[in-house]
MIDOSE-1310 file (N, C-alpha, C; in nm, 2 decimals, decimal comma, always signed):
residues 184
xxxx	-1,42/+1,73/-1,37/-1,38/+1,63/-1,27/-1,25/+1,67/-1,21; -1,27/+1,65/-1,11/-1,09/+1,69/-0,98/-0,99/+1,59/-1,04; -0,89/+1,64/-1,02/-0,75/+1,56/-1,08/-0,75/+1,45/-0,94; -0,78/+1,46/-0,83/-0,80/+1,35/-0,70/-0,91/+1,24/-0,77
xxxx	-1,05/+1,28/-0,84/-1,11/+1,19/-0,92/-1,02/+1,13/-1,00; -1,00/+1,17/-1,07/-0,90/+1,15/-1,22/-0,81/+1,01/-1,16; -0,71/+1,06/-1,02/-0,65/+0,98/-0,99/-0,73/+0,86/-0,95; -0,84/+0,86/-0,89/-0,87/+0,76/-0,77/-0,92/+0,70/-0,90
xxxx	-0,99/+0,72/-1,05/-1,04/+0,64/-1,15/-0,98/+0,59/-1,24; -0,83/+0,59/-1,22/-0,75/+0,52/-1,28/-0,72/+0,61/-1,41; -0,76/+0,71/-1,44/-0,74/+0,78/-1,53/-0,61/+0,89/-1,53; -0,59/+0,95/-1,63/-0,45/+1,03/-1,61/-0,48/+1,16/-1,57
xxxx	-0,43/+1,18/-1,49/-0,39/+1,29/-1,38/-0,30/+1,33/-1,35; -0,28/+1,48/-1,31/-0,18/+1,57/-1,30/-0,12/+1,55/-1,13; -0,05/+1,47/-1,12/+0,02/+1,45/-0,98/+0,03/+1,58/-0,87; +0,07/+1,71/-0,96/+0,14/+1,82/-0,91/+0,00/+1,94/-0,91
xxxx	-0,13/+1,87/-0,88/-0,21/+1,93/-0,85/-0,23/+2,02/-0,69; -0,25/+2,10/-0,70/-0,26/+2,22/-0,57/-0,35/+2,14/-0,49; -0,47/+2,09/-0,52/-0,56/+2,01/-0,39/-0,48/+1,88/-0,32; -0,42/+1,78/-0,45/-0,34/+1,67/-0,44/-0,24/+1,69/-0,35
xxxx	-0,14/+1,83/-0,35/+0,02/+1,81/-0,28/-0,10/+1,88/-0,14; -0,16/+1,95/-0,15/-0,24/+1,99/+0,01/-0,24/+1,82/+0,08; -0,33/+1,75/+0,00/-0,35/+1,66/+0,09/-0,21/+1,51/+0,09; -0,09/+1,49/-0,02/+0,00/+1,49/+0,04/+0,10/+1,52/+0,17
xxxx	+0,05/+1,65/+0,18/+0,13/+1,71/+0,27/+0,07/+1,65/+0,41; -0,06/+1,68/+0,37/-0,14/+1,63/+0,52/-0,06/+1,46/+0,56; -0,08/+1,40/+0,50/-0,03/+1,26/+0,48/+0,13/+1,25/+0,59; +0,21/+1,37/+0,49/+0,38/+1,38/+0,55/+0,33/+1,38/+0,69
xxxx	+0,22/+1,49/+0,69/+0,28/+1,55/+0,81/+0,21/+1,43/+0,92; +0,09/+1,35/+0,91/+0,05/+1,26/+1,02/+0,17/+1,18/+1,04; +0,23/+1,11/+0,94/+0,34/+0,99/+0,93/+0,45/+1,06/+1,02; +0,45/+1,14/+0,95/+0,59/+1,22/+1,06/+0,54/+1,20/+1,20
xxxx	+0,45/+1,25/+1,26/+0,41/+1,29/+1,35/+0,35/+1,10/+1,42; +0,36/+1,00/+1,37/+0,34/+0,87/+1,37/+0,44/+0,76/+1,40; +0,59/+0,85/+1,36/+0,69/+0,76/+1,34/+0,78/+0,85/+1,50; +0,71/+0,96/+1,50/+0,79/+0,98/+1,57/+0,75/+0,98/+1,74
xxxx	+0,62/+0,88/+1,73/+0,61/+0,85/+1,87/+0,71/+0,74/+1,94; +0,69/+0,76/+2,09/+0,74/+0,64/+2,16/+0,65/+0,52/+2,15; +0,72/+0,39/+2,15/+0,67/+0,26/+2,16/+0,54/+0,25/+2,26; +0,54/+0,30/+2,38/+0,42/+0,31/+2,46/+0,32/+0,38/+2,48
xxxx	+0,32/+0,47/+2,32/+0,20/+0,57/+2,26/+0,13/+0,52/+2,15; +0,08/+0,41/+2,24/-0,02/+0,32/+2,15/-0,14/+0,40/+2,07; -0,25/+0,44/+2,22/-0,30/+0,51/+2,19/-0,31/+0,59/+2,10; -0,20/+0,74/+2,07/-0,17/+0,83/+2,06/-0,15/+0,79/+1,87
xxxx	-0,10/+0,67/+1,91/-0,04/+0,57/+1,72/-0,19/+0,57/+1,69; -0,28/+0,47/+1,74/-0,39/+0,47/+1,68/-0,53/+0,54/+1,65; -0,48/+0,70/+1,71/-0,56/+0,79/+1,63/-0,52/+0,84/+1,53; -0,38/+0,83/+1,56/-0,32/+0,90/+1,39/-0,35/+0,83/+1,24
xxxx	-0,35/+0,71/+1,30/-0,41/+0,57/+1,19/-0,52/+0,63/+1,16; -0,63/+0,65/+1,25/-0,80/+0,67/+1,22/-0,75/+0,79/+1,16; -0,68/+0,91/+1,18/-0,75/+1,03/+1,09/-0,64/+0,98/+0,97; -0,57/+0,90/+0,95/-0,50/+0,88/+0,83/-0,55/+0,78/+0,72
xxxx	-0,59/+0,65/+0,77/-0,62/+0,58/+0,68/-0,77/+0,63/+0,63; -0,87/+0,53/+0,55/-1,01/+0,53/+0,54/-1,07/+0,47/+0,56; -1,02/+0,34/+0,64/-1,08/+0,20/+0,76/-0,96/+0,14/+0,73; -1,01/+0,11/+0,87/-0,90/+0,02/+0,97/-1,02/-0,06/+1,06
xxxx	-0,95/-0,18/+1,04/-0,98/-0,26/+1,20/-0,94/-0,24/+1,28; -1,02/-0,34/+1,41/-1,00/-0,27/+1,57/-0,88/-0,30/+1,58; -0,80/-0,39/+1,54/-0,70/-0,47/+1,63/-0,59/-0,41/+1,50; -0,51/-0,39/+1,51/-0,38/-0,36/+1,44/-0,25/-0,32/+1,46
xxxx	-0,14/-0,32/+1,42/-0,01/-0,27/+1,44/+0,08/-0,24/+1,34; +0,14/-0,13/+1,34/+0,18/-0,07/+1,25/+0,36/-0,01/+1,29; +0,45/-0,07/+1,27/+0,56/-0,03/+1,31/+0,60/+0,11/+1,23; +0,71/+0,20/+1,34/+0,72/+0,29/+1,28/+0,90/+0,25/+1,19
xxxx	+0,94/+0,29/+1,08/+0,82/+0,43/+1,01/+0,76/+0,33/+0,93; +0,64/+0,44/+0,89/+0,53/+0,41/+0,78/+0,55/+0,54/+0,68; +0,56/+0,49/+0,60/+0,52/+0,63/+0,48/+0,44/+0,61/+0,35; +0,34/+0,68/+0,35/+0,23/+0,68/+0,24/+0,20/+0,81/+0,17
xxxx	+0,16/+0,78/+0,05/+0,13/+0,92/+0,01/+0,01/+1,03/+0,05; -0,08/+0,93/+0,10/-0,20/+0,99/+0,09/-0,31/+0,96/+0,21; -0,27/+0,81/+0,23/-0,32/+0,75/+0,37/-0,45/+0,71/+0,35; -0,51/+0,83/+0,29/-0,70/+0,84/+0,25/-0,73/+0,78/+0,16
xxxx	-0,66/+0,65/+0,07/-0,73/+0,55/-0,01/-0,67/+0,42/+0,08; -0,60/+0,39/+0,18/-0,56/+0,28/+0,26/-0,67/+0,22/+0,37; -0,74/+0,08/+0,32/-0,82/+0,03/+0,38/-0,71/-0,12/+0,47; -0,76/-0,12/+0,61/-0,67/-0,23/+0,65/-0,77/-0,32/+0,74
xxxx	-0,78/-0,44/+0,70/-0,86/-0,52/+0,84/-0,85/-0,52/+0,95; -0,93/-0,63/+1,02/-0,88/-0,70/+1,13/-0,75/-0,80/+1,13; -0,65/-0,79/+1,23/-0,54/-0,83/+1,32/-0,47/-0,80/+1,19; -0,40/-0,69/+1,17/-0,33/-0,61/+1,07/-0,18/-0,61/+1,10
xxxx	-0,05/-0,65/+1,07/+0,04/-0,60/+1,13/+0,12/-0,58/+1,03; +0,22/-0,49/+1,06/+0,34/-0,42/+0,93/+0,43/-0,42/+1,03; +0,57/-0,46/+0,92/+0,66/-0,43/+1,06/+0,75/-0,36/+0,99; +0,86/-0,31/+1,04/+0,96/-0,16/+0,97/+0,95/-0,18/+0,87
xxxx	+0,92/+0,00/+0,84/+0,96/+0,05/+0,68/+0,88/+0,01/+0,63; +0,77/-0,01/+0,63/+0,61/+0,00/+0,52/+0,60/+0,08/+0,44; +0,60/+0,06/+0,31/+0,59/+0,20/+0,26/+0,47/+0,20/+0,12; +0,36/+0,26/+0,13/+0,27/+0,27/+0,03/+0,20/+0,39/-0,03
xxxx	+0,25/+0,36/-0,16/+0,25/+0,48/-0,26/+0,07/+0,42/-0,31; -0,04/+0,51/-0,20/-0,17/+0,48/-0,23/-0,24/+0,57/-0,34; -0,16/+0,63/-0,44/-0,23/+0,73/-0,52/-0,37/+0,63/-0,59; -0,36/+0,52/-0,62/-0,48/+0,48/-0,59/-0,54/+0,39/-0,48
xxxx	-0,64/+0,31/-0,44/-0,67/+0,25/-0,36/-0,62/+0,10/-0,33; -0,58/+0,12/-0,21/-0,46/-0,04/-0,14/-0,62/-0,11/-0,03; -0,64/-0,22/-0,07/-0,77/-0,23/+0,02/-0,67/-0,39/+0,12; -0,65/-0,42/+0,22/-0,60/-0,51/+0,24/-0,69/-0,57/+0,34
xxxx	-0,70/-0,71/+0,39/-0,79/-0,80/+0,46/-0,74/-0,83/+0,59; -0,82/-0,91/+0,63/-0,78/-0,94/+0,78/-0,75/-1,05/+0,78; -0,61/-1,04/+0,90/-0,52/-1,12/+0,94/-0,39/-1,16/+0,86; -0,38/-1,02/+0,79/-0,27/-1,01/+0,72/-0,10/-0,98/+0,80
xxxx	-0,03/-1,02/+0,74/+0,13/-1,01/+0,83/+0,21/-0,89/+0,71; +0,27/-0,85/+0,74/+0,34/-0,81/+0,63/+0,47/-0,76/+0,72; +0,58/-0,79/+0,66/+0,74/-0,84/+0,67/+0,82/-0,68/+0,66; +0,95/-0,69/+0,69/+0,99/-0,52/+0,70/+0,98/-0,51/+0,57
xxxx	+1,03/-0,41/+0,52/+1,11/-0,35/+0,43/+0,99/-0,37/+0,32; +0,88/-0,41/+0,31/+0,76/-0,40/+0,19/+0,73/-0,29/+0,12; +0,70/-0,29/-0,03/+0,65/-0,19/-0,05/+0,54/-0,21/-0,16; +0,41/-0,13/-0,13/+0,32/-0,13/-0,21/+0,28/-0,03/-0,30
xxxx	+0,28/-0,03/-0,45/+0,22/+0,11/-0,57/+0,13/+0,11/-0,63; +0,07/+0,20/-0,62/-0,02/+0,21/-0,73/-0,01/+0,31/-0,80; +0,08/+0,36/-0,78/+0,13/+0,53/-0,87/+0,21/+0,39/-1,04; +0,14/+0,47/-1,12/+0,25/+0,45/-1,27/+0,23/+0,57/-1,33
xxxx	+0,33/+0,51/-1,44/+0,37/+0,65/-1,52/+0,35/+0,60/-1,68; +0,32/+0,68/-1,77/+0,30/+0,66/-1,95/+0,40/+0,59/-2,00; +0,40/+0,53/-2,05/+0,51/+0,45/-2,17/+0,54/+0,54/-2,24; +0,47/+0,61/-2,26/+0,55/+0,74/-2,42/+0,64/+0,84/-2,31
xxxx	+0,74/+0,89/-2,36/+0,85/+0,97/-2,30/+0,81/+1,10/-2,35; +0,74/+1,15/-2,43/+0,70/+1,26/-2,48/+0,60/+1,35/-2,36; +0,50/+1,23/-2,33/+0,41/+1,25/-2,20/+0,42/+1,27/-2,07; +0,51/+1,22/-2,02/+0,56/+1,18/-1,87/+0,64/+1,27/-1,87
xxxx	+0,67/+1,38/-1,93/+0,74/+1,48/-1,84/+0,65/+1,62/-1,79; +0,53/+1,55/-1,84/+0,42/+1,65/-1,83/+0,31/+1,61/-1,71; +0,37/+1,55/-1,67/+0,28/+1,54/-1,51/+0,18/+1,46/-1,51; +0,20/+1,36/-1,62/+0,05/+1,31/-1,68/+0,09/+1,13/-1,63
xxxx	+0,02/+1,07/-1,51/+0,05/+0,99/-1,43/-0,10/+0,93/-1,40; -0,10/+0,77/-1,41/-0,23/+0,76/-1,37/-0,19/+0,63/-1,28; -0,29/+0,56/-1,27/-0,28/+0,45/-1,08/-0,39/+0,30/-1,14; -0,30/+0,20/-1,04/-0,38/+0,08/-1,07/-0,39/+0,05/-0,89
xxxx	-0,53/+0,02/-0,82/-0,55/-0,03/-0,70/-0,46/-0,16/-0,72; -0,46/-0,19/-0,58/-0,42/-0,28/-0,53/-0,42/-0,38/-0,40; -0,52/-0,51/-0,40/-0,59/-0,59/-0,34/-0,48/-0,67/-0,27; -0,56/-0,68/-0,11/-0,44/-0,84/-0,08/-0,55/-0,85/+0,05
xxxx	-0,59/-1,02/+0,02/-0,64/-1,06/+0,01/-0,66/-1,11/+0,22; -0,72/-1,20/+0,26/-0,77/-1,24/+0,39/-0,63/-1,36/+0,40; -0,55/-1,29/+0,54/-0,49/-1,41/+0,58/-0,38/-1,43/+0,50; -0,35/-1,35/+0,47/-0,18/-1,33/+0,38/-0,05/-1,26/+0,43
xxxx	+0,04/-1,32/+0,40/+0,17/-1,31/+0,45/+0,27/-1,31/+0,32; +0,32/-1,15/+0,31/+0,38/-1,06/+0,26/+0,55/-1,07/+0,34; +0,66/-1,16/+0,28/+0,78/-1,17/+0,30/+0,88/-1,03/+0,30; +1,04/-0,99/+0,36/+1,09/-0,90/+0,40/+1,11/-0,84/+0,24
xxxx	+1,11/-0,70/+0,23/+1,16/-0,66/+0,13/+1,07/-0,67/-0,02; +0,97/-0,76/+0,02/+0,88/-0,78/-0,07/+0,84/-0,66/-0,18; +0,74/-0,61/-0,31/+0,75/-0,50/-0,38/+0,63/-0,58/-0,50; +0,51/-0,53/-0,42/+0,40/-0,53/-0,44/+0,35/-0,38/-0,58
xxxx	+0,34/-0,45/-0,74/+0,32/-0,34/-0,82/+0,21/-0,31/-0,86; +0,14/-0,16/-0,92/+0,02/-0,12/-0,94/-0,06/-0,24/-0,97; -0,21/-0,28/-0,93/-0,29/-0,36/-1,04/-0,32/-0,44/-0,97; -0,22/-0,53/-0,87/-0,21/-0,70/-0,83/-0,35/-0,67/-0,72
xxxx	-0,38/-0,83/-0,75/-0,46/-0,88/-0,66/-0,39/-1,00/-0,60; -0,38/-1,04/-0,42/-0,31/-1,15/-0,41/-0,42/-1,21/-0,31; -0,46/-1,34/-0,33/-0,53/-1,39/-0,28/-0,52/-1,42/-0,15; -0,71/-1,46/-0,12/-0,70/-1,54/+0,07/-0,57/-1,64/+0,07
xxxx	-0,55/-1,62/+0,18/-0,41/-1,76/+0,21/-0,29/-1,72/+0,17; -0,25/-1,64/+0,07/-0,10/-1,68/+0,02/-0,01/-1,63/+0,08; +0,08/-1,70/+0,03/+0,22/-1,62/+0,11/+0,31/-1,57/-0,04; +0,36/-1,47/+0,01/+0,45/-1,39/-0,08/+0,61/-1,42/-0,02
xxxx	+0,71/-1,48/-0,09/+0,83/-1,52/-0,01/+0,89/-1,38/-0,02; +1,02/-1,37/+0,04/+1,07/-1,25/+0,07/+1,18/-1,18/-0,02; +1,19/-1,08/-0,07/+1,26/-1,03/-0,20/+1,15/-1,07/-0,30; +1,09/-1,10/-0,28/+0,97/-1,08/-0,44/+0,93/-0,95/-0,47
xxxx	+0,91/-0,95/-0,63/+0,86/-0,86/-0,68/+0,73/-0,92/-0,77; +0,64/-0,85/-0,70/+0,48/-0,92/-0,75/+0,45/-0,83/-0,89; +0,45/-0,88/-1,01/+0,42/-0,80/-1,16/+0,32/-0,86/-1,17; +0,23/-1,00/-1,10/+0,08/-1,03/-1,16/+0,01/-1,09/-1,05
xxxx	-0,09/-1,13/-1,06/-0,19/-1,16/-0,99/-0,16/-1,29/-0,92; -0,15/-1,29/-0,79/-0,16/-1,42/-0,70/-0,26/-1,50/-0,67; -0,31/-1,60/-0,73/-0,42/-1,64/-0,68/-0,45/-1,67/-0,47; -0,51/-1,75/-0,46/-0,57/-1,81/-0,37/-0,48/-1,92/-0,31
xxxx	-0,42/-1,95/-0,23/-0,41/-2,04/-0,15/-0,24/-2,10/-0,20; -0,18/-2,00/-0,23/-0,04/-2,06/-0,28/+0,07/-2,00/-0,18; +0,24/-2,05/-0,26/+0,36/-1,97/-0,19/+0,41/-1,96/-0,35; +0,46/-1,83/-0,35/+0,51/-1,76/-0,46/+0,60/-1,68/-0,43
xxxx	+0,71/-1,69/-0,48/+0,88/-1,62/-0,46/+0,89/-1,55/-0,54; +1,01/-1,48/-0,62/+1,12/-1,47/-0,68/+1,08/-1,33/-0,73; +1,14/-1,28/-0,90/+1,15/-1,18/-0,93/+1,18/-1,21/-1,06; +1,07/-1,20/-1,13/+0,92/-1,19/-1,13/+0,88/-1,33/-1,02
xxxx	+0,76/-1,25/-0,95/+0,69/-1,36/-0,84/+0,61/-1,48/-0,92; +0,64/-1,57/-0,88/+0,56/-1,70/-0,94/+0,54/-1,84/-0,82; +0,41/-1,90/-0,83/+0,38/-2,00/-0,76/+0,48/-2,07/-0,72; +0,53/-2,14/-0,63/+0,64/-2,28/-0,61/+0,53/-2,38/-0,58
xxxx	+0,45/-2,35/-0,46/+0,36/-2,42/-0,44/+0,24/-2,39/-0,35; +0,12/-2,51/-0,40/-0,04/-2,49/-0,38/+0,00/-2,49/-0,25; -0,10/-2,44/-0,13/-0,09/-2,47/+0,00/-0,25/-2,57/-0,01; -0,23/-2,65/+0,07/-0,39/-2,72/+0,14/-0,51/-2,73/+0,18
C-alpha cells in the first residue's frame, strides 16, 4: 500500500514520502500561482480551484491567500465562500457543504502526530477527516481540529477552537468550543 493510501486511511504514514512532497509541491505551487492573481482573474482563480481541489461547486469564492497541503482531498459545495488566510492542512479528507461562510484567519487539520515521543521523530504521522456540514458559518480566527464533524446550520463563534463534534443546528464559541445555544 502507498504511504498517500496509508495517509488518506487514517493509518500511519511517512509524511516525507517522495510521491507525497511531489504532490505537495504541486499544491505550493497552484496556491502560489492562486494568491498571486489580480482581483479580476476570476476566471483564471477558478481553474486553478478545479485542477486543485477534488469537487467544487459552480458557485464559489475563495479569497487570496489560500494554503493547503494537498488540495486533492478538499471537497467544497455550492455558494462556498472563504475569506483571507484559509488555511487547510488536507493530509486527510476536508469534505465541506453548501452554503457555507467561513471567516478570515480559519484554519482546518487533519494532519496529527503519535502521542509516544519515541515515534514521532520518525516521520510516523497519521490524519483524521474532517466534515462541515450544509449552511454553516465558521467565525474569524476559528481552528477547526483532526476528526470534527460540524453539523447542517451551525455557527462556530470566532476564536474557537473546535476539539469535538458540533452537532446540528447550534452556536458554539470558546476554547475548547461548546454549545451556548440551540438555534430554531
Amino acid at each position: 500500500m502507498s504511504e498517500k493510501q496509508k495517509m488518506l486511511n487514517g493509518q500511519i504514514y511517512n509524511a516525507y514520502d517522495k510521491d507525497l512532497i511531489i504532490l505537495r509541491n504541486k499544491a505550493r505551487h497552484l496556491t502560489k500561482l492562486y494568491n498571486n492573481t489580480d482581483p479580476e482573474e476570476t476566471e483564471e482563480r477558478i481553474n486553478i480551484i478545479k485542477k486543485l481541489f477534488s469537487k467544487i461547486g459552480k458557485k464559489f469564492e475563495i479569497e487570496p491567500p489560500f494554503l493547503c497541503d494537498y488540495g486533492t482531498n478538499i471537497e467544497i459545495g455550492e455558494n462556498f465562500y472563504a475569506n483571507f488566510n484559509f488555511l487547510v492542512l488536507d493530509d486527510g479528507f476536508v469534505k465541506i457543504g453548501n452554503d457555507v461562510l467561513i471567516a478570515p484567519n480559519v484554519s482546518i487539520f487533519t494532519a496529527t502526530h503519535l502521542l509516544d515521543p519515541k515515534l514521532r521523530p520518525k516521520n510516523a504521522d497519521y490524519t483524521k477527516s474532517v466534515t462541515i456540514g450544509n449552511n454553516v458559518w465558521i467565525g474569524g480566527g476559528s481552528i477547526i481540529n483532526p476528526g470534527i464533524i460540524i453539523g447542517d446550520n451551525s455557527v462556530i463563534g470566532s476564536g474557537s477552537v473546535v476539539t469535538k463534534n458540533i452537532p446540528a443546528n447550534v452556536v458554539a464559541v470558546g476554547n475548547p468550543c461548546k454549545i451556548i445555544k440551540y438555534i430554531e
